[in-house]
C-alpha positions in Angstrom: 13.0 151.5 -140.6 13.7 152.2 -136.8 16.8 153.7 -137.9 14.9 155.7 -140.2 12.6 157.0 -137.9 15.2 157.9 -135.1 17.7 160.0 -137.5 14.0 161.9 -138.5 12.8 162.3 -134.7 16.9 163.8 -134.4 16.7 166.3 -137.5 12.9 167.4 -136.0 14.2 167.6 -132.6 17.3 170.1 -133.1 15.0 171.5 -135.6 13.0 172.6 -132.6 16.0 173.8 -130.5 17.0 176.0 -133.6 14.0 177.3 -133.8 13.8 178.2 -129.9 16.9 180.0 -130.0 15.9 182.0 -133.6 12.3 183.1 -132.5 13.1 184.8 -129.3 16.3 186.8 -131.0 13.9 187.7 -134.1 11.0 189.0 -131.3 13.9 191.4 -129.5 15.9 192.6 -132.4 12.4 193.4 -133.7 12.3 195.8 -130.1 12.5 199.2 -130.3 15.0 200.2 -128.4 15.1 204.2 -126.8 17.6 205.4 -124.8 16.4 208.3 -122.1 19.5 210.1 -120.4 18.6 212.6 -117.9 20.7 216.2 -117.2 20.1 218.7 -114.1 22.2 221.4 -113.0 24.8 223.0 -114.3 27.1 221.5 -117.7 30.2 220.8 -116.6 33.2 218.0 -117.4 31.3 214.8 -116.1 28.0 215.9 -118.0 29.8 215.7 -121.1 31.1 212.6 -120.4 28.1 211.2 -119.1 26.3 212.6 -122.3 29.2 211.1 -124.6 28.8 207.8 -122.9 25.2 207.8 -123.6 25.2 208.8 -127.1 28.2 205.8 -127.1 25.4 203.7 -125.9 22.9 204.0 -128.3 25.1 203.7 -131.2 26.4 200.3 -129.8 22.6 198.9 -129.7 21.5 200.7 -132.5 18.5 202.6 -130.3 15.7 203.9 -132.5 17.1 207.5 -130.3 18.3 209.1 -127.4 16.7 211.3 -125.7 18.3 213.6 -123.1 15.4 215.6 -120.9 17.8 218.9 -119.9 17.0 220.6 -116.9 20.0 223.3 -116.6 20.9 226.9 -115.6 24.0 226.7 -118.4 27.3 225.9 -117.6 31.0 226.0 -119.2 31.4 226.6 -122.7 34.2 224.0 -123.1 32.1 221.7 -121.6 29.2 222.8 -123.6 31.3 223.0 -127.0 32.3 218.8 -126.7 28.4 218.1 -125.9 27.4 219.9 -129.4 29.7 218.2 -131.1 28.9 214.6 -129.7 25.2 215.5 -130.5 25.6 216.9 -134.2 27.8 213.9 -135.0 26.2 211.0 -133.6 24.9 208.0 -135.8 21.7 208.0 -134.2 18.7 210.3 -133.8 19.1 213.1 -131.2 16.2 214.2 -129.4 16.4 217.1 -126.6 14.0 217.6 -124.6 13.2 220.6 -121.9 11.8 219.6 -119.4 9.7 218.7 -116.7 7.0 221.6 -116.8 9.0 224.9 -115.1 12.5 223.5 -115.9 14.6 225.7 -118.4 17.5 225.5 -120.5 19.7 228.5 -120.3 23.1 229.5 -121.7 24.7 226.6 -122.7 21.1 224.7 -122.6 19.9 226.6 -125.4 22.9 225.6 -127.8 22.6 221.6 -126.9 18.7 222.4 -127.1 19.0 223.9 -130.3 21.9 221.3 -131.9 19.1 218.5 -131.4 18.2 216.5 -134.8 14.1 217.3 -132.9 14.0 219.9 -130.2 11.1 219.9 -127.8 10.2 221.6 -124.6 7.3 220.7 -122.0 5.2 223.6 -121.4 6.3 225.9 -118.6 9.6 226.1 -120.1 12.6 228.5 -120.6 14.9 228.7 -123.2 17.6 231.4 -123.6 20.0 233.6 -122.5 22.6 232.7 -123.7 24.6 235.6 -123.8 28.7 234.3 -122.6 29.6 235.7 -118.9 33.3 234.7 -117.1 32.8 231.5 -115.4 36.1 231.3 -113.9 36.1 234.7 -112.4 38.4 236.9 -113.8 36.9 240.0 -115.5 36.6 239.8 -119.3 38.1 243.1 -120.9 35.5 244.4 -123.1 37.5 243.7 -126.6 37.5 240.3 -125.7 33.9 240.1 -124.6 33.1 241.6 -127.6 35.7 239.0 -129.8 33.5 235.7 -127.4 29.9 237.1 -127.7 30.7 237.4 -131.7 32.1 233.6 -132.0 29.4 232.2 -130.0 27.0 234.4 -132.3 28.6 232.8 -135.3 28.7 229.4 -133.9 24.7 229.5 -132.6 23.9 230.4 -136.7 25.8 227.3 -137.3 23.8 225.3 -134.9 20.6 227.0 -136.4 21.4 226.5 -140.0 22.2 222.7 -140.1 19.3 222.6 -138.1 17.1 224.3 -140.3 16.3 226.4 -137.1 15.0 230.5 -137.0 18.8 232.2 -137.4 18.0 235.5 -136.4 16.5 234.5 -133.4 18.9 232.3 -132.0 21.7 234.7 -132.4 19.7 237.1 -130.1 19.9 234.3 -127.4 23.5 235.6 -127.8 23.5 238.9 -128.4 20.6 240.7 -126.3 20.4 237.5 -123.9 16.9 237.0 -125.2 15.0 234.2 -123.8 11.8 232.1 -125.0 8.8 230.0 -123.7 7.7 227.0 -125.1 5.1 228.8 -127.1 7.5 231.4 -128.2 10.3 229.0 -129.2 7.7 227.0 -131.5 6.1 230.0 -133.1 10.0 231.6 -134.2 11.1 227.9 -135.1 13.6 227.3 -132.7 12.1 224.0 -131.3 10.3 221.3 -133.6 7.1 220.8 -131.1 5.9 221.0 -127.1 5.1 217.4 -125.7 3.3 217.5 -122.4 5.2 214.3 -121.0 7.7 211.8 -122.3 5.2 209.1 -124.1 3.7 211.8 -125.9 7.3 213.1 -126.8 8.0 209.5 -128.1 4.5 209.3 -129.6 4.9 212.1 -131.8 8.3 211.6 -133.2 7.1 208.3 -134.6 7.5 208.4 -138.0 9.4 211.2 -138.2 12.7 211.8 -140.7 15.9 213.1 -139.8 19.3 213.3 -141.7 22.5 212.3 -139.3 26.3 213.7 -139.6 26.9 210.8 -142.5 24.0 212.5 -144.8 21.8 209.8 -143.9 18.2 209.9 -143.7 16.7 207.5 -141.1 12.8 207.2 -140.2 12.0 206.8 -136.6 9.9 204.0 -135.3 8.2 203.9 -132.4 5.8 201.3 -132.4 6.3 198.8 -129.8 8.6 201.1 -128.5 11.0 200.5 -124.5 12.5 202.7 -123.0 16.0 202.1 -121.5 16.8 205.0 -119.0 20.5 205.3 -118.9 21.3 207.2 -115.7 24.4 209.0 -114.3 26.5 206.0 -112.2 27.4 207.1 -108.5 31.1 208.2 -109.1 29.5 210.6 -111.6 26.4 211.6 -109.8 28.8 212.3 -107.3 31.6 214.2 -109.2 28.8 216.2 -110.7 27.5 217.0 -106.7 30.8 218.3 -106.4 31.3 220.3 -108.9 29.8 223.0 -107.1 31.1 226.3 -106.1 29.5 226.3 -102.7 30.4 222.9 -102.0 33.8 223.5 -103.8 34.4 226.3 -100.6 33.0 224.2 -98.1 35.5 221.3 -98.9 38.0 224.1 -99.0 37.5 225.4 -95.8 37.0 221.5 -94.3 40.3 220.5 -95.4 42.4 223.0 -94.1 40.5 223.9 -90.5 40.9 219.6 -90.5 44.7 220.5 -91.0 45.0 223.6 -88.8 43.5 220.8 -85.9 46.0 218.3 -86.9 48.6 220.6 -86.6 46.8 221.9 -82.9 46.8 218.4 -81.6 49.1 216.1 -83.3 48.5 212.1 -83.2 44.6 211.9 -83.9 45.2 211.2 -87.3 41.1 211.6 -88.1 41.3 215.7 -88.9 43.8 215.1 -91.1 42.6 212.1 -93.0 39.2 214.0 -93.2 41.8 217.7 -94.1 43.8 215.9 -97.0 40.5 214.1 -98.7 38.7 217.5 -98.4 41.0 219.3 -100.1 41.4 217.1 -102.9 38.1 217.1 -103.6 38.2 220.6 -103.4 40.8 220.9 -105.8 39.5 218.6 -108.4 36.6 220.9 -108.3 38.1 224.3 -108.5 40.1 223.0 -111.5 36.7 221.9 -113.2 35.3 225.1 -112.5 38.0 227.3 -113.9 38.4 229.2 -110.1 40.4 232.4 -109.8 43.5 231.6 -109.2 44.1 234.9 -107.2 41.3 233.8 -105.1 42.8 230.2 -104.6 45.8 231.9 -103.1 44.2 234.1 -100.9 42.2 231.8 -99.5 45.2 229.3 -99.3 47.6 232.5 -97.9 44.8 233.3 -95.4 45.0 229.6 -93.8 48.7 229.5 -94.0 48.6 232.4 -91.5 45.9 231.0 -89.7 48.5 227.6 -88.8 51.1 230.3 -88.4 49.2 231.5 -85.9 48.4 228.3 -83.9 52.5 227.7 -84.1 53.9 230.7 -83.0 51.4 232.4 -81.5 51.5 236.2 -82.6 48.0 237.3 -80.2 45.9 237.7 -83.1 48.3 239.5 -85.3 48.0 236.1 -88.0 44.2 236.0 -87.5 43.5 239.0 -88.3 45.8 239.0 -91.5 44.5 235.7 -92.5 40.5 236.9 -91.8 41.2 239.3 -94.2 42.8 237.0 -96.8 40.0 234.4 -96.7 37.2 237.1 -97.1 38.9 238.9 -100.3 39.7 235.7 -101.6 36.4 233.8 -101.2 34.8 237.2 -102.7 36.8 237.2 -106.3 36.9 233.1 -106.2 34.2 233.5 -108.9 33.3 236.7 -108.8 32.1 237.4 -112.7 29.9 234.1 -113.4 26.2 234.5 -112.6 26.4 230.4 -112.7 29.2 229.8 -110.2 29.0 231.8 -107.3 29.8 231.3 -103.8 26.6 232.3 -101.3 27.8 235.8 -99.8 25.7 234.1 -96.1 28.2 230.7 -97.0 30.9 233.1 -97.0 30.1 234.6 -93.6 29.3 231.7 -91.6 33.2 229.8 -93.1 34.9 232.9 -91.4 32.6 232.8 -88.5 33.3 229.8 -87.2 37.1 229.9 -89.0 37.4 233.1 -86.5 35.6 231.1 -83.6 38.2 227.8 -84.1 41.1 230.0 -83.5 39.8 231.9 -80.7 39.7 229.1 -78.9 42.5 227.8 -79.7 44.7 231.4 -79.0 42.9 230.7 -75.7 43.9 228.0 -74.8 47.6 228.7 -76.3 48.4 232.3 -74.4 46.9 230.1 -71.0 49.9 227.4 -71.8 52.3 230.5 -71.7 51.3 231.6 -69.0 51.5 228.5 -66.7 54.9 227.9 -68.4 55.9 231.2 -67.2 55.1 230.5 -63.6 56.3 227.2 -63.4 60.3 225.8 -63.6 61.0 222.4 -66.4 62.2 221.0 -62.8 58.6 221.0 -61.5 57.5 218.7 -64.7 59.3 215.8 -63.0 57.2 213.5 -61.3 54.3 215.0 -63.2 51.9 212.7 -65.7 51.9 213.4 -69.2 49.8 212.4 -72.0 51.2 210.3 -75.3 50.3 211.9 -78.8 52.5 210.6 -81.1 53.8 206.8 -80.3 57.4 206.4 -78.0 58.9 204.4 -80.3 61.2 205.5 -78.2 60.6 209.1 -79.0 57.6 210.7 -79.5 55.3 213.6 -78.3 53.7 213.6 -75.0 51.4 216.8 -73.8 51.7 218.2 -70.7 50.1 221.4 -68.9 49.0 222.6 -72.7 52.0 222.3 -74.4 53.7 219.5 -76.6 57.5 218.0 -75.6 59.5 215.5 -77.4 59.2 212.9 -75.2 62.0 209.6 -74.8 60.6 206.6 -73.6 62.6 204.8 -71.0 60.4 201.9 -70.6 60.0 200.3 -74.7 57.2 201.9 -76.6 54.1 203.8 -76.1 51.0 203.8 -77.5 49.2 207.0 -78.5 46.6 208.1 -75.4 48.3 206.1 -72.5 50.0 208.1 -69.5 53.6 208.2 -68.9 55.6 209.6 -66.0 58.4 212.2 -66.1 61.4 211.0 -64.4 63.8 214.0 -66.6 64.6 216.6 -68.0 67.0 217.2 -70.2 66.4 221.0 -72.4 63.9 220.9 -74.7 63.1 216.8 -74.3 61.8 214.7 -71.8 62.5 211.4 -70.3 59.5 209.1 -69.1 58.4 205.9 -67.8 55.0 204.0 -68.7 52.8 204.4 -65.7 51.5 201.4 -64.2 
């Protein structure tokens, strides 16, 4: 009987464990999940990716939707062309939405707007425009303007059809860069509704049918509804920051003015750590921003004769050249792109203060040559000198403005400490530590 009664308190009591585990799992699957991803500035490589990683997301935990709020001037067209696709073949319900109130989606917004299972904007907003221009710089020959304007015509009446979206009109996006407001994209079809804010978006898409890539018509639920914001992570808030032009040209110009003082004053190691990351960064945004690659050169020509000049010292003759270099070549870096475009101010201040740099530095150059003219090698002995690069036991020391390859005579030599000249011996010096 006891027996009994224990093996039934057993069975009821992992009964009750079962249950604990079952109830809460039924309650969240029961959840509606909606994933929110957010989009501002311009549609470049990471936005696709970040888009694409999204999308991934939703799929994985089978989200009610995903909704991406854009907020975007437009952007590249290979960039724009993978978000499209990831959109129109997704396994779960697309929603884009414009906005907040006075935000727009131009040029490549309108396509990712339009390629939305539902399309809404907030009012205040901007679609359109979206008319192809040369991001990368060069000038488009007519022919082939005429060849790209046609294909992206033909490919926004694909968009519209499988959307069930107003053709005509979104091919004048294209065509006649045509743009729309909220209340003019609802009344000529090209969006679904306006929503004032994102609950009312979700609000009114309860309910609603739409048919994915597989021919699949699914019913969106919203009741009970939570919202799980998927944001950008730091590397790609970050690669997205600097995928800039202006901030492309800044890190230009950072990296080689921290190589040209480097190069000035071998030893401190810090410009040219800060040069070499710079200019990485630099690079991995030019490439992502399809840069001229006439203008790369320039610019890199123009600083190549700037370092020229802080070597050999032509009195301006390098400075001027490479002046001239750097303007022309910042000025057709993107030249043709209303999107990327260097500030013409930017432009002015880099060679400012690239022109003031070497100034100083010509300065303080043409005064070494003229204290080395008035002064014998014999006179340098007995005189204190300053180590740049480590005696290990030869180096570089600085003295009176200029750098010597130094020999240490008394072990090594720490970068920064004094040494004495005890000879000379042509171009290289002998020293002692000085105590």
């Amino acid at each position: 009987m006891i027996k009994s009664v224990f093996k039934a308190f057993r069975l009821a009591f992992c009964a009750g464990l079962l249950a604990g585990v079952l109830v809460p799992a039924t309650v969240s699957a029961t959840t509606q999940s909606i994933q929110v991803l957010r989009v501002e500035g311009t549609i470049v490589p990471i936005v696709a990716d970040y888009i694409d990683r999204g999308i991934s997301k939703a799929e994985d935990e089978n989200a009610t939707a995903c909704i991406i709020e854009l907020d975007t001037p437009g952007g590249l067209l290979s960039s724009t062309e993978k978000i499209v696709q990831r959109i129109m073949n997704a396994s779960v319900p697309i929603v884009v939405y414009v906005s907040p109130k006075g935000a727009w989606a131009a040029s490549a917004g309108t396509f990712i707007t339009l390629s939305a299972n539902i399309a809404v904007m907030a009012p205040g907003t901007t679609i359109g425009a979206a008319h192809p221009v040369a991001g990368g710089g060069e000038e488009i020959p007519e022919e082939q303007m005429k060849k790209i304007t046609e294909f992206s015509a033909k490919w926004m009446k694909t968009i519209a059809q499988e959307r069930g979206r107003n053709i005509e009109e979104a091919q004048l996006a294209v065509t006649e860069s045509k743009s729309f407001t909220d209340v003019d994209a609802l009344n000529f079809n090209l969006i679904d509704f306006r929503a004032d804010n994102l609950q009312s978006l979700i609000s009114q898409i309860n309910g609603w049918k739409v048919t994915l890539a597989n021919g699949m018509e699914v019913s969106i639920n919203t009741t009970g509804y939570e919202v799980a914001r998927n944001e950008m992570t730091f590397i790609e808030r970050f690669l997205h920051a600097i995928s800039d032009p202006n901030i492309a040209y800044i890190l230009l110009s950072i990296g080689t003015i921290g190589i040209i003082a480097e190069i000035y004053s071998p030893g401190t190691f810090f410009p040219g750590i800060i040069g070499a990351i710079s200019l990485l960064m630099a690079f991995y945004s030019l490439g992502v921003l399809d840069a001229n690659l006439g203008g790369i050169l320039l610019i890199l020509l123009a600083f190549g004769l700037f370092i020229g000049e802080v070597l050999t010292t032509t009195f301006g003759l390098f400075t001027a050249g490479g002046i001239t270099a750097l303007v022309l070549g910042s000025l057709i870096l993107f030249p043709g792109g209303q999107i990327f475009q260097i500030d013409p101010w930017l432009i002015a201040t880099i060679v400012i203060i690239v022109t003031i740099l070497l100034a100083f530095v010509m300065q303080r150059v043409i005064g070494a040559h003229r204290r080395q003219a008035s002064t014998g090698r014999e006179e340098l002995i007995g005189k204190t000198a300053e180590v740049k690069i480590a005696l290990e036991p030869e180096g570089i020391v600085f003295i009176k403005g200029e750098r010597w390859t130094a020999v240490s005579e008394t072990g090594r030599v720490e970068p920064g400490e004094e040494v004495i000249i005890s000879k000379v011996d042509s171009l290289k010096l002998y020293v002692t530590k000085k105590q």
